[in-house]
Backbone as CSV, one residue per row, in Angstrom:
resi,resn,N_x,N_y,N_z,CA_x,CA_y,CA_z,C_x,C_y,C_z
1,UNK,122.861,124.988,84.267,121.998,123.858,84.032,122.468,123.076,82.816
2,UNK,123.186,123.954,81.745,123.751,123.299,80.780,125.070,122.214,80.944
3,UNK,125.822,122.416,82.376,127.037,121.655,82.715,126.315,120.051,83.280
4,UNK,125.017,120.611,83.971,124.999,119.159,84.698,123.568,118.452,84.100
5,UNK,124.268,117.228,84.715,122.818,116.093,84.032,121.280,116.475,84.600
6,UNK,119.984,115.773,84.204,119.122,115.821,84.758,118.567,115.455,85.862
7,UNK,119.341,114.476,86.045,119.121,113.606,87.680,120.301,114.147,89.078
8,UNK,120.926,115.241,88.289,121.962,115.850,89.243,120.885,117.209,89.752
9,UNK,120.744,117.305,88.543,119.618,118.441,88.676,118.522,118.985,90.229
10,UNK,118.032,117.472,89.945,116.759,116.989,90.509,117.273,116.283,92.133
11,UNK,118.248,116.027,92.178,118.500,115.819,93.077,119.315,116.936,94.261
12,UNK,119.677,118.090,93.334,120.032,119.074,94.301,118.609,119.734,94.654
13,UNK,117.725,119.892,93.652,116.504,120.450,94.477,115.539,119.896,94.990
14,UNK,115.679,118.298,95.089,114.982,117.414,96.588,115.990,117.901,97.569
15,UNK,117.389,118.071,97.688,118.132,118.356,99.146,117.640,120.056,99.163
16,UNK,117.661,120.782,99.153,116.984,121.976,99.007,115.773,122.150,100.004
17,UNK,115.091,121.655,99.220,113.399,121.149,99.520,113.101,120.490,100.729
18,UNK,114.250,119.539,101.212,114.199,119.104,102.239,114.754,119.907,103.439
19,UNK,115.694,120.708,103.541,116.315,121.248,104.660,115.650,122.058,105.493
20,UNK,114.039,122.126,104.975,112.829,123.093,105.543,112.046,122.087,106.720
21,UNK,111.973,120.518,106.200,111.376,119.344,106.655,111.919,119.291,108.041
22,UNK,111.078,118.974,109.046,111.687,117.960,109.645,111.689,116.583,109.521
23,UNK,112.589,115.887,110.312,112.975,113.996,109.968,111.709,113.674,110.233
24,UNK,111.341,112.767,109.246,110.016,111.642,109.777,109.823,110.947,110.932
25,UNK,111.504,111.205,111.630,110.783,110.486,113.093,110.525,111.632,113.780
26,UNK,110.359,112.979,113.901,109.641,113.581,114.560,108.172,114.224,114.400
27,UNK,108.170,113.673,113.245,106.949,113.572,112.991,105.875,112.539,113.340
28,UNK,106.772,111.540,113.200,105.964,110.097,113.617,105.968,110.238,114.911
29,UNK,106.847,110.551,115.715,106.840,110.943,117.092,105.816,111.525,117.928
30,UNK,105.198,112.787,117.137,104.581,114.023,117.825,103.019,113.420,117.506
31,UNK,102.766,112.662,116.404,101.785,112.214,115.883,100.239,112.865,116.082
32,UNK,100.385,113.636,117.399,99.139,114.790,117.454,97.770,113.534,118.392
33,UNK,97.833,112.399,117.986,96.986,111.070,118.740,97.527,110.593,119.905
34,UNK,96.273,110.823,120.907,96.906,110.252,122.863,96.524,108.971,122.097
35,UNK,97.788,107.701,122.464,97.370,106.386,122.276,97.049,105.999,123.358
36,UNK,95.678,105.325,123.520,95.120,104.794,124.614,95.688,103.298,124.753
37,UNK,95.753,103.130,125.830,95.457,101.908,126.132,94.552,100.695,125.688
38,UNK,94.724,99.842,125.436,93.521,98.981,125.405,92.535,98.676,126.230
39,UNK,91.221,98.352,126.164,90.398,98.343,127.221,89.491,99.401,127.886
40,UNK,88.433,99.052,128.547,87.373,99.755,128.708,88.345,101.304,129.051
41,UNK,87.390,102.504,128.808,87.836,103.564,129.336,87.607,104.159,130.997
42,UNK,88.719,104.695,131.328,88.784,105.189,132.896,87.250,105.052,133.490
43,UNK,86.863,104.385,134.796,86.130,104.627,135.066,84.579,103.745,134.579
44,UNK,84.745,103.199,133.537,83.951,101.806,132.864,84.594,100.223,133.345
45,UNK,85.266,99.804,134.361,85.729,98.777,134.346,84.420,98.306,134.898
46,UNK,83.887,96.976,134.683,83.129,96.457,135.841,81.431,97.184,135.140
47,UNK,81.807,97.779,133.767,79.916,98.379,133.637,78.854,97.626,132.917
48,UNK,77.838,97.759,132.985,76.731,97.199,132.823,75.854,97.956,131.212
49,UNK,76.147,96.503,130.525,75.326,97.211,129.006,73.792,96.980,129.198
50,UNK,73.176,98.171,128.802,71.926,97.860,128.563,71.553,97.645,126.843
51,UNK,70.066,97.434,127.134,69.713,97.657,124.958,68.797,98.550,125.110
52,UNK,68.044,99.070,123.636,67.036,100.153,123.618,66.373,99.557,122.312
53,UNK,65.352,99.624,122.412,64.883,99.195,121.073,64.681,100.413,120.249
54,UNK,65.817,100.634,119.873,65.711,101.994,118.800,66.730,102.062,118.068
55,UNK,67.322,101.289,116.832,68.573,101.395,115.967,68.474,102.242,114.798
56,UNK,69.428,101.754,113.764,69.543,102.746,112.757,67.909,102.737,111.475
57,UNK,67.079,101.785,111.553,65.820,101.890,111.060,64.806,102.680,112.116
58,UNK,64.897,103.023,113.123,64.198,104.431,113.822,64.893,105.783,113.947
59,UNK,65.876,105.412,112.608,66.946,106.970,112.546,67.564,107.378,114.089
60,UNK,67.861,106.200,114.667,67.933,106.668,116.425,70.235,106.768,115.866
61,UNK,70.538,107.786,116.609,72.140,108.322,116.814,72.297,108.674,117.695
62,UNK,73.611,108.704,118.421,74.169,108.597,119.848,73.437,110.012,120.348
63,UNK,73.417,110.898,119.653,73.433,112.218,119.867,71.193,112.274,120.640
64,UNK,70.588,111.412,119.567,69.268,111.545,119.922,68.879,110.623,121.653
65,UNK,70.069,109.189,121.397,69.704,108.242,122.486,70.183,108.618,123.743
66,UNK,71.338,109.743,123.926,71.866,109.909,124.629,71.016,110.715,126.019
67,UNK,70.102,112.062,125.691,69.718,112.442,126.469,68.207,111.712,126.919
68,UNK,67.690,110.652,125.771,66.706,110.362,126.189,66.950,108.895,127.525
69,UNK,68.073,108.197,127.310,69.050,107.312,128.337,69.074,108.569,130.029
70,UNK,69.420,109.429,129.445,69.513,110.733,130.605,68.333,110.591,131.356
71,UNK,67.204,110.816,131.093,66.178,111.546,130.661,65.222,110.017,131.987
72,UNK,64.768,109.219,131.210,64.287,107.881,131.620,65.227,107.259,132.766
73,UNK,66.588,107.559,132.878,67.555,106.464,134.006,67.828,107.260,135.174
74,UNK,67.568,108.792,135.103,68.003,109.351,136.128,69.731,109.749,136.229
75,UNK,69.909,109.668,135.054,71.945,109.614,135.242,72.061,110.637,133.896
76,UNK,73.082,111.054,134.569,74.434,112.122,134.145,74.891,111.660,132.780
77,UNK,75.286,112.649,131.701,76.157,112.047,130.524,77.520,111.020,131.059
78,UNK,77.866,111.980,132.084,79.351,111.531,132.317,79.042,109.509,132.840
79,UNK,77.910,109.287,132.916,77.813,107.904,133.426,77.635,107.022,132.252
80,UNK,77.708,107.532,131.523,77.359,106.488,130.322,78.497,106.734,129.506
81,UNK,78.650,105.399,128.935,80.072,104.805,127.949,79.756,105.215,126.588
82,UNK,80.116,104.094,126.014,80.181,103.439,124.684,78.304,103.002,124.678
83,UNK,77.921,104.134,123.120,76.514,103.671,122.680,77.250,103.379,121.127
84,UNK,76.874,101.859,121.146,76.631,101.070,119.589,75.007,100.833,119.312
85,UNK,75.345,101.514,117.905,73.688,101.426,117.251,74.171,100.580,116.329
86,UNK,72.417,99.487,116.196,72.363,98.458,115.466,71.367,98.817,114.194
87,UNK,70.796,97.580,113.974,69.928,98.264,112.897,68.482,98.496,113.538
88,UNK,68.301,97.657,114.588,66.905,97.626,115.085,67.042,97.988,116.661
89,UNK,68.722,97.963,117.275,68.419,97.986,118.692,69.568,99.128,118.547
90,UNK,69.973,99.164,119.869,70.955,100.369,119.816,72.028,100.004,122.065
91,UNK,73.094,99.680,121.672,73.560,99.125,123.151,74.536,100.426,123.816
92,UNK,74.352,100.454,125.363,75.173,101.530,125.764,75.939,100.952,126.755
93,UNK,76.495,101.717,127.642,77.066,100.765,128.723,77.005,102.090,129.986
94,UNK,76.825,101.722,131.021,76.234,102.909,132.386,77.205,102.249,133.410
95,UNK,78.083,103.197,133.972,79.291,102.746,134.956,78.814,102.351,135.982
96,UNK,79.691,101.068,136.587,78.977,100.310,138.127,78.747,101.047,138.663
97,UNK,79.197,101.994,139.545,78.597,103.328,140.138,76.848,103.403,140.106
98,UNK,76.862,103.814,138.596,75.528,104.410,138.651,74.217,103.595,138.257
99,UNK,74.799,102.287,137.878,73.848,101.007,137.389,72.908,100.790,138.501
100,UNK,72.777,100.457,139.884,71.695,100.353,140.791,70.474,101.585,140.356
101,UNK,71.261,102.767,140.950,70.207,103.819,140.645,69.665,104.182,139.465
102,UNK,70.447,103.748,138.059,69.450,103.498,136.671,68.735,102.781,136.469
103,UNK,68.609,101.184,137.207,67.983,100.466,137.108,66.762,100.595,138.118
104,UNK,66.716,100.940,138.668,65.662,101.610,140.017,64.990,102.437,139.125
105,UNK,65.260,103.457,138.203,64.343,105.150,137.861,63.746,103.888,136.606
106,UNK,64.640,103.174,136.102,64.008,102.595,134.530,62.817,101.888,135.479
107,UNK,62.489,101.142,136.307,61.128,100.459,136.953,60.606,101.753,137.460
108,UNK,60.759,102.978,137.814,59.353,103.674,138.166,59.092,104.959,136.867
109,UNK,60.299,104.633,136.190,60.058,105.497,134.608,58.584,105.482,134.163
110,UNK,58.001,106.444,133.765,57.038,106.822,133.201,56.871,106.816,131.553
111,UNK,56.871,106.300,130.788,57.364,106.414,129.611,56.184,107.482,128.956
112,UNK,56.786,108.951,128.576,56.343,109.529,127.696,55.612,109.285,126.177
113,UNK,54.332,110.076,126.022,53.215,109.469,124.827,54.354,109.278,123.648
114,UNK,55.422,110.925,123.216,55.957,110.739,122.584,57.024,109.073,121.993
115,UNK,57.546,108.379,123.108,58.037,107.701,123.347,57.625,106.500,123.640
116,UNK,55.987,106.333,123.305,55.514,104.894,123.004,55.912,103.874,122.552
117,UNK,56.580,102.889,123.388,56.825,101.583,122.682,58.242,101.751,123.260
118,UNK,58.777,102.477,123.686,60.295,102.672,123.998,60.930,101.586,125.056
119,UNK,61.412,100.810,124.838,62.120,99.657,126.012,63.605,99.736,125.634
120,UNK,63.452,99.723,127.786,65.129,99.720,128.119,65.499,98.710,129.090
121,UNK,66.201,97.794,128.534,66.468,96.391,129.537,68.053,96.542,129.485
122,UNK,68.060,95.416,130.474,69.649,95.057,130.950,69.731,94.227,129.572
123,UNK,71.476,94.166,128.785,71.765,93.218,127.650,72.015,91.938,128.335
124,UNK,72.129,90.775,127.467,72.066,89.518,127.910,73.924,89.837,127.988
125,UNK,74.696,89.362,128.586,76.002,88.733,128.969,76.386,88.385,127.386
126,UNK,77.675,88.914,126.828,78.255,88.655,125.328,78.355,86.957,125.008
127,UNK,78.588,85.949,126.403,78.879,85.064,125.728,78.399,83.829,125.397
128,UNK,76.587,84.420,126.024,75.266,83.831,125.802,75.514,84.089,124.055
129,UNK,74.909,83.005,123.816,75.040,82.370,122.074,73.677,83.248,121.443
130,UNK,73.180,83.915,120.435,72.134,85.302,120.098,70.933,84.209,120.181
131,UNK,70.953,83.101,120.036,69.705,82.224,120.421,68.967,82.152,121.495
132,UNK,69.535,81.844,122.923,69.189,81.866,123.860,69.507,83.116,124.864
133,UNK,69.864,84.074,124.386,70.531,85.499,124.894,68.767,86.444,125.414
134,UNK,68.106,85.884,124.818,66.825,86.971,125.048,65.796,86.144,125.574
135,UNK,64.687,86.208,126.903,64.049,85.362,127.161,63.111,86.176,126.174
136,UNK,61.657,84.992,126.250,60.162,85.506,124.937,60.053,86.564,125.339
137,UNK,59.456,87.699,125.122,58.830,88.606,125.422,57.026,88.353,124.778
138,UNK,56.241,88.435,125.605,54.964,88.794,124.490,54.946,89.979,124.022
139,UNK,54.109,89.943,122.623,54.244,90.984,121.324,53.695,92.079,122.012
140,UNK,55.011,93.019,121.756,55.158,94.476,121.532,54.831,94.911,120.132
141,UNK,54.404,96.433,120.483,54.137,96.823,119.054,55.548,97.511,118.907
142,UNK,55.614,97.457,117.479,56.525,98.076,117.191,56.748,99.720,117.876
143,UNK,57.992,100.268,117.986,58.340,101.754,118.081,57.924,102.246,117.085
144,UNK,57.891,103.439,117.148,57.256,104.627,116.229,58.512,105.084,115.984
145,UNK,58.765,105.459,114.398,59.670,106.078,114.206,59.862,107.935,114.771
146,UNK,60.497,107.573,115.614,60.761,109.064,116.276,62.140,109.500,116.483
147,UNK,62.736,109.261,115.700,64.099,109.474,115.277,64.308,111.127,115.014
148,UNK,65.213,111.758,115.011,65.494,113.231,115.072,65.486,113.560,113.649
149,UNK,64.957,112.240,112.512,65.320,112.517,110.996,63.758,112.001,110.862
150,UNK,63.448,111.887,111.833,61.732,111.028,111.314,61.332,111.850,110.167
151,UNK,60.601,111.351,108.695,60.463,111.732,107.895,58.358,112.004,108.098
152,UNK,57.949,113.225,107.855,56.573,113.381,108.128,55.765,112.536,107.015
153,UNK,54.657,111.627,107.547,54.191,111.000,106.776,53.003,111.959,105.728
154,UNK,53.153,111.117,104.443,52.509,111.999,103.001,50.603,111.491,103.609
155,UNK,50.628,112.590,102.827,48.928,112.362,102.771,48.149,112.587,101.853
């Protein structure tokens, strides 16, 4: 160590250090991620978004909306897409396939006490402008927070 410089040094034990590595392109290669395609997933081409009036202020998550979507539509996990939660609504998407027969069980759905106030409609079309995207509804009461985090009210 006394014959050679410091940067001779240092550079025999980065080549060292490296001969254990493999090259970065097989690494970048193997990357461990299926890259998808762009675009709806297998089996969603052609599907139908609904809304829920239950977003991230009724503590509502894919995990709570999911079986209650089950539950009220008459359909399978495997029929339902992509659920985006909002702050007040929460949107899913139900494959052409199974959209007739969800929309059929949601009109003779029974809506559970727990689940007062719970509405499930077809979404307006993305490229209706958020103004005219919703016809009036007359006043609903609000949902009850019944979220899987609902906090018990103090007394």
């Amino acid at each position: 160590m006394e014959r050679l410089a410091p940067d001779m040094i240092a550079g025999a034990l980065v080549r060292a250090l490296r001969t254990d590595l493999p090259a970065p392109e097989d690494i970048l290669a193997s990357g461990g991620r299926d890259e998808r395609e762009p675009g709806p997933r297998p089996g969603f081409e052609g599907s139908t978004w609904f809304t829920i009036n239950a977003g991230r202020r009724h503590n509502a998550d894919p995990r709570w909306l999911l079986p209650v979507i089950c539950r009220y539509g008459h359909i399978g996990r495997n029929d339902i897409g992509a659920i985006r939660v909002a702050a007040n609504e929460s949107y899913f998407e139900v494959t052409q396939r199974a959209t007739p027969g969800f929309i059929k069980a949601l009109r003779r759905a029974t809506i559970a006490p727990e689940d007062e106030g719970l509405v499930i409609e077809q979404a307006p079309p993305r490229a209706v402008p958020p103004t005219q995207a919703r016809p009036a509804r007359p006043h609903q009461r609000p949902m009850p927070n019944k979220g899987p985090k609902a906090k018990k009210a103090r007394r």
